[in-house]
C-alpha positions as CSV (number, residue, x, y, z in Angstrom):
1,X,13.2,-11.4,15.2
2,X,12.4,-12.6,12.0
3,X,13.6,-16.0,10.6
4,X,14.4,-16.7,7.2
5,X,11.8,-16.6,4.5
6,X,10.3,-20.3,3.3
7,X,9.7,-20.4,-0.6
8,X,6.7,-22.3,-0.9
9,X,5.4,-23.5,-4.6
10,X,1.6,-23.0,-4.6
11,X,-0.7,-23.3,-7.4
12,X,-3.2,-20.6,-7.8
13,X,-5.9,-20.0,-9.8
14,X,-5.3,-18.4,-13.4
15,X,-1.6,-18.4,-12.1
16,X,1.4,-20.1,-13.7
17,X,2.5,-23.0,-11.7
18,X,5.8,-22.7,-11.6
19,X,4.7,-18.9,-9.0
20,X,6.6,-19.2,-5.8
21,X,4.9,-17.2,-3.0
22,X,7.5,-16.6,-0.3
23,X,6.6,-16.0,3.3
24,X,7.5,-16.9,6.9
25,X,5.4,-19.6,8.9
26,X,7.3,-19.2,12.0
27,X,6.6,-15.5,11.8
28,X,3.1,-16.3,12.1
29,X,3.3,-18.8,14.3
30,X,5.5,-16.5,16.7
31,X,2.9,-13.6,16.8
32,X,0.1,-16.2,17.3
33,X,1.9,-17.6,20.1
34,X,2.6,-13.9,21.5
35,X,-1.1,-12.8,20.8
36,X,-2.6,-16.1,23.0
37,X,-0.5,-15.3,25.8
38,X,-1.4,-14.6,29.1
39,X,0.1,-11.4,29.6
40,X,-2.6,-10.1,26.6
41,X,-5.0,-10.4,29.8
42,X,-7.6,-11.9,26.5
43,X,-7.4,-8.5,24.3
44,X,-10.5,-7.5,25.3
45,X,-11.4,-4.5,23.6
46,X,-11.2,-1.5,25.9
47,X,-8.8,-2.7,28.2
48,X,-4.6,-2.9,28.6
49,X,-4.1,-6.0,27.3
50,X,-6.1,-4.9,24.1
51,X,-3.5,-2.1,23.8
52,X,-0.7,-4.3,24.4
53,X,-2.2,-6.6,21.9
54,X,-2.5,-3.6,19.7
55,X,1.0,-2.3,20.3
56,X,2.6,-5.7,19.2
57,X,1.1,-6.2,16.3
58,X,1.8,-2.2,14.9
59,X,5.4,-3.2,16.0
60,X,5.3,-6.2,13.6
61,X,3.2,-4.5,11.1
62,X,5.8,-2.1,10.3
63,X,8.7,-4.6,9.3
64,X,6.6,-5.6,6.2
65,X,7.0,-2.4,4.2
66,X,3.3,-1.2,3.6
67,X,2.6,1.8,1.7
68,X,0.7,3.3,4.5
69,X,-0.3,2.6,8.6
70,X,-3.3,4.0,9.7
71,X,-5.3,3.1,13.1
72,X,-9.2,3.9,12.8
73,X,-10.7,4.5,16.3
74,X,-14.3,4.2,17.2
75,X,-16.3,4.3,20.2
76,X,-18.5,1.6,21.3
77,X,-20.8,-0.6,23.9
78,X,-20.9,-4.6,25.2
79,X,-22.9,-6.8,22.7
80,X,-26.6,-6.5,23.0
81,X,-28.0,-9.3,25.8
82,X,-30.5,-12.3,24.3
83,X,-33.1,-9.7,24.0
84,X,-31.1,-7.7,21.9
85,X,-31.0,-5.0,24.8
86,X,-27.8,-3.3,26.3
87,X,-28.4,-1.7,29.4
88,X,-28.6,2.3,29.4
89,X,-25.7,2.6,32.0
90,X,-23.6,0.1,30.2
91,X,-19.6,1.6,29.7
92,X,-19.0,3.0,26.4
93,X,-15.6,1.8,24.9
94,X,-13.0,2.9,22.3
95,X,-11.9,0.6,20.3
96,X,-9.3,0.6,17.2
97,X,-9.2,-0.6,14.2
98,X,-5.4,-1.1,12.6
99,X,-5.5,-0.5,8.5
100,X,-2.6,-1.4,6.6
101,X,-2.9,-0.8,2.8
102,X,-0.9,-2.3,-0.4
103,X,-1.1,0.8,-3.0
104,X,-1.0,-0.5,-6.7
105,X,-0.9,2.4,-9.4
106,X,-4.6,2.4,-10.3
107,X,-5.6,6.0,-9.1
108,X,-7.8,4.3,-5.9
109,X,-10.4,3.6,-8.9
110,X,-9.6,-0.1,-9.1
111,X,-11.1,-2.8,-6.8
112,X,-10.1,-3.3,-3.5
113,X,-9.2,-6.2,-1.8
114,X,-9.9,-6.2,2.3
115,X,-8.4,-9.0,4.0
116,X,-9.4,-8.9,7.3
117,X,-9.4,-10.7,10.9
118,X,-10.3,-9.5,14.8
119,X,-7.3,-9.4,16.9
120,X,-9.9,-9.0,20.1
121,X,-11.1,-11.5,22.7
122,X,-13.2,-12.3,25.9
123,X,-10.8,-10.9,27.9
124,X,-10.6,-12.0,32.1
125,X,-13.5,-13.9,33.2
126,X,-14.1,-15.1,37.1
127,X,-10.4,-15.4,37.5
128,X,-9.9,-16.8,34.5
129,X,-8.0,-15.5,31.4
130,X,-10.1,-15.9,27.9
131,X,-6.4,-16.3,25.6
132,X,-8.9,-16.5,22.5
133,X,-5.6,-18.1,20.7
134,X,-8.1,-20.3,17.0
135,X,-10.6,-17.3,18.2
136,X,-9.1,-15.2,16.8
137,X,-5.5,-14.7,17.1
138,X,-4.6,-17.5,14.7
139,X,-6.5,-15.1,12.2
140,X,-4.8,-12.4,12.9
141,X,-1.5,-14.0,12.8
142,X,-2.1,-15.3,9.3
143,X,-2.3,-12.0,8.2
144,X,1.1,-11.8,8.2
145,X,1.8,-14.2,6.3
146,X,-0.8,-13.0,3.4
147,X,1.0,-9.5,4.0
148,X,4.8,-11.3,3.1
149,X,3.8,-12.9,0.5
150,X,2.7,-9.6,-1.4
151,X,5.6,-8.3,-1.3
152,X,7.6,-10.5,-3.4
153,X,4.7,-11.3,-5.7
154,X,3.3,-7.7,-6.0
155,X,-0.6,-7.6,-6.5
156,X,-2.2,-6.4,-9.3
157,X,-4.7,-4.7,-7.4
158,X,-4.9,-2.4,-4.2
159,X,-5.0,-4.8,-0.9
160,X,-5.9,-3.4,2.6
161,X,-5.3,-5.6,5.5
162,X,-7.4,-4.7,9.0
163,X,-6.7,-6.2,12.3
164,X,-10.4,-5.2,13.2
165,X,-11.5,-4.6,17.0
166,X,-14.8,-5.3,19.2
167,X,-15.9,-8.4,16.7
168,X,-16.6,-9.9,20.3
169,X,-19.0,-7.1,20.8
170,X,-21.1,-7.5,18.0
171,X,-18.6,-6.9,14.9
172,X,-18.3,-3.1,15.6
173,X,-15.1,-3.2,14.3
174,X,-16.2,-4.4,11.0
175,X,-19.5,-2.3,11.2
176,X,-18.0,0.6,11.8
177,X,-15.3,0.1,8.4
178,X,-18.3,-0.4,6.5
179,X,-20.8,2.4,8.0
180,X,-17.7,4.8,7.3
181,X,-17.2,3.4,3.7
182,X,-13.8,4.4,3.0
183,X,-13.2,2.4,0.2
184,X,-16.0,4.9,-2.0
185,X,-17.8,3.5,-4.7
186,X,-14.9,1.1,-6.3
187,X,-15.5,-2.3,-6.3
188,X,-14.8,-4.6,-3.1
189,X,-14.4,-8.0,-1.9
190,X,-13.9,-9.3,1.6
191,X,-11.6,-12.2,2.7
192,X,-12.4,-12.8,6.6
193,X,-10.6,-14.9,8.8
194,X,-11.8,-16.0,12.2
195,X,-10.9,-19.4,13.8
196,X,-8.3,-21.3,11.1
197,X,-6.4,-23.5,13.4
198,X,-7.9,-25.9,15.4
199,X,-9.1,-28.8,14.0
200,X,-8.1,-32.1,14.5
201,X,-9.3,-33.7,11.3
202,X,-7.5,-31.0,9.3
203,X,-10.6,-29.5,7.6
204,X,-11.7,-25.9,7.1
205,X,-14.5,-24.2,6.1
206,X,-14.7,-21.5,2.9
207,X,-18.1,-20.0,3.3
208,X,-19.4,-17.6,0.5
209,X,-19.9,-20.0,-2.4
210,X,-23.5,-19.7,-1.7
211,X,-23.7,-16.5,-2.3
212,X,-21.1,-16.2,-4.8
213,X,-20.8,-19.3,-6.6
214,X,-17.8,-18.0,-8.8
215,X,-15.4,-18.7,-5.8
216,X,-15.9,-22.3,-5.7
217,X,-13.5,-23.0,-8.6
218,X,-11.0,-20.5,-7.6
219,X,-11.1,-21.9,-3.8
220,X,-10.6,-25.3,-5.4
221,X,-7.7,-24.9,-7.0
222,X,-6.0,-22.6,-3.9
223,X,-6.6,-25.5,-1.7
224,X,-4.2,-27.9,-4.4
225,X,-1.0,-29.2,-2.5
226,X,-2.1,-27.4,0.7
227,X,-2.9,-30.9,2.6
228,X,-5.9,-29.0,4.0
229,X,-9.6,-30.5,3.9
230,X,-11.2,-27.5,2.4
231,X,-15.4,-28.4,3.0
232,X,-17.9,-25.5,1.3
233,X,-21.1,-24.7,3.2
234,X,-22.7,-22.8,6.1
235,X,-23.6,-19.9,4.1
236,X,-27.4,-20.6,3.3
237,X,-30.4,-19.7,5.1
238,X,-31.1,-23.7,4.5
239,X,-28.1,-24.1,7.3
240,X,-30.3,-22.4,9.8
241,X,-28.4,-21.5,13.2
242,X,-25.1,-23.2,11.3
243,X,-25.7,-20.0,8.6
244,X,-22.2,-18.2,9.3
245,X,-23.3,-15.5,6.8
246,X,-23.7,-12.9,9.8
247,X,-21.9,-14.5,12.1
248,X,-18.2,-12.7,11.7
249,X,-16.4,-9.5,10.6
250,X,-17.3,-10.5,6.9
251,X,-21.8,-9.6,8.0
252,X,-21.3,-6.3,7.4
253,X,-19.8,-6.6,4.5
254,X,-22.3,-8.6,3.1
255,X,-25.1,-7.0,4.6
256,X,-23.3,-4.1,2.1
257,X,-23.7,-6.0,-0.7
258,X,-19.6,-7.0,-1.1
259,X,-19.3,-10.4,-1.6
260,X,-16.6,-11.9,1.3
261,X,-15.2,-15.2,1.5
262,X,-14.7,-16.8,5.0
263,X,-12.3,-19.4,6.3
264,X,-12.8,-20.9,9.5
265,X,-12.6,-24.1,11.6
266,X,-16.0,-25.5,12.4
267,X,-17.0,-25.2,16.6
268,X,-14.7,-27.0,19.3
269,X,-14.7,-27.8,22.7
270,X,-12.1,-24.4,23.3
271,X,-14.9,-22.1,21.6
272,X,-14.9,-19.3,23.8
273,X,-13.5,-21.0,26.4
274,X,-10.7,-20.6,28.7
275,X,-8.9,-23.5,27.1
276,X,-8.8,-22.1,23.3
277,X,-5.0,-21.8,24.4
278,X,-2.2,-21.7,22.2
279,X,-0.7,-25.1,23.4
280,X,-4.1,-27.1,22.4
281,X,-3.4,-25.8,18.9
282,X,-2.6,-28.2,16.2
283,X,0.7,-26.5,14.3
284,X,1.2,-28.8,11.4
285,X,-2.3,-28.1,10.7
286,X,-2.3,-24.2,10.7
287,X,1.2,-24.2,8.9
288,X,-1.4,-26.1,5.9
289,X,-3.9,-23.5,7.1
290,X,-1.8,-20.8,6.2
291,X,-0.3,-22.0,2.8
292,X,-4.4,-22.2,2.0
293,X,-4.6,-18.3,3.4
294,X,-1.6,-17.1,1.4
295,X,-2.7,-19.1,-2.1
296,X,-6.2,-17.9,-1.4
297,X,-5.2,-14.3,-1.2
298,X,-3.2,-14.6,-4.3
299,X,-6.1,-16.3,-6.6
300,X,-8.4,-13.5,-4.7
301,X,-6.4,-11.1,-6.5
302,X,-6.1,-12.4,-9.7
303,X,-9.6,-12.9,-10.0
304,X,-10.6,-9.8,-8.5
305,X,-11.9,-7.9,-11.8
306,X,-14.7,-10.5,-12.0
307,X,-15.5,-11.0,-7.8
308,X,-15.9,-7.7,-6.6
309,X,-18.8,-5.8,-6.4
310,X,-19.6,-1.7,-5.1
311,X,-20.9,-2.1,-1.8
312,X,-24.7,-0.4,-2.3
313,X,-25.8,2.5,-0.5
């Protein structure tokens, strides 16, 4: 199902520049367009198309050759209401977590790199399907392409991908990683990706500078030759309601204590709409979106010694 791999020249951060990190756009853009379609239902945690959603992705996870597979499942309820209540009869779901780890020969006492993204969305809504294709299966399409171009260019350190569930219910997925803490007391640093392809003006978001102002010049030089508009920002209490800090499956993390990196579009008229379809989608802008993604994973890497911190607690 695959097509031939695309050697892309991308110049990375502490990295030679003559590196070629080989991967796949059209793979990604083919699950992406698979994930946004209707017969997901709008992957709604709890529900079939959520388990078809889930089903596809294991199916394409298993063609890249990681060292291990691994669902994590985990119970849990709707988001809270506006007054932070959830009503006592409310349904209890279960929702899964897919885990999908790069094993480097450190003895698991290295630090860990999680690159993450929810593959859940809104679901069916008064006759209306929620495809959720920027939120968020354009993030967790890109994971694939991050995943391919590991495994020509080996990383240094161990990398965990997770296709996280329930973000739309409060970022249970990404609590419940966290709350289990799996990764022990190494080191660890998050890369979250929620909403990276639809903008019109080709500009993305990296939010964590503020709080970890190392990644600035790293993020800098991963956005060379990507044709991407990479703006810093919405990370500081001074940003008030536009703080994303919290606001994705890279919160918990922080609320840890790992520092995280986020990429992500800035709000559009298909936010949680029914129109956030795959056809509105700008592809020459994720195709740059992605080529940011896969250098950004890369420079993560490299720099990885320096970034990552033991979650406290």
């Amino acid at each position: 199902m695959h097509k031939s791999l695309l050697a892309l020249p991308l110049l990375l951060a502490a990295c030679s520049p003559k590196t070629t990190l080989t991967y796949d756009a059209e793979t990604s853009i083919s699950i992406f367009e698979t994930l946004a379609a209707d017969d997901m239902k709008g992957r709604r945690t709890g529900t079939e198309g959520n388990a078809k959603a889930r089903a596809f992705l294991k199916q394409e996870i298993a063609t890249l050759g990681f060292d291990s597979v691994y669902d994590t499942t985990f119970t849990t309820k709707p988001r809270p209401n506006r007054e932070g209540k959830i009503a006592p009869d409310a349904p209890v779901y279960e929702a899964v977590n897919i885990n999908a780890l790069i094993d480097v020969d450190d003895n698991d006492k290295g630090p860990l790199l999680v690159i993450t993204a929810h593959y859940d969305h809104l679901g069916e809504r008064e006759g209306k399907i929620f495809n959720g294709a920027d939120d968020n299966a354009s993030g967790a399409a890109a994971l694939f392409a991050a995943a391919q171009s590991f495994q020509d260019n080996k990383p240094d350190h161990d990398v965990l991908f997770i296709w996280f569930d329930a973000e739309e219910m409060g970022l249970q997925g990404a609590r419940h990683y966290v709350a289990e803490k799996s990764f022990g007391d190494r080191p660890v640093f998050n890369f979250n990706l929620d909403m990276v392809s639809q903008n019109q003006d080709g500009e993305i978001y990296a939010s964590g500078t503020y709080h970890t102002p190392a990644l600035k010049p790293v993020m800098e030089e991963a956005a060379k030759g990507t044709g991407v508009t990479l703006l810093f920002g919405n990370d500081s209490p001074e940003d008030g309601a536009n703080d994303w800090t919290l606001q994705s499956d890279h919160g918990p993390f922080h609320l840890a204590g790992v520092p995280f990196l986020y990429l992500g579009v800035a709000d559009h008229p298909h936010y949680h709409k029914h129109t956030d379809e795959f056809a509105t989608i700008p592809l020459p802008f994720y195709k740059k979106s992605l080529a940011l993604i896969v250098n950004t994973a890369h420079a993560l890497d490299e720099n990885l010694e320096s970034l990552a911190k033991p979650a406290k607690g």
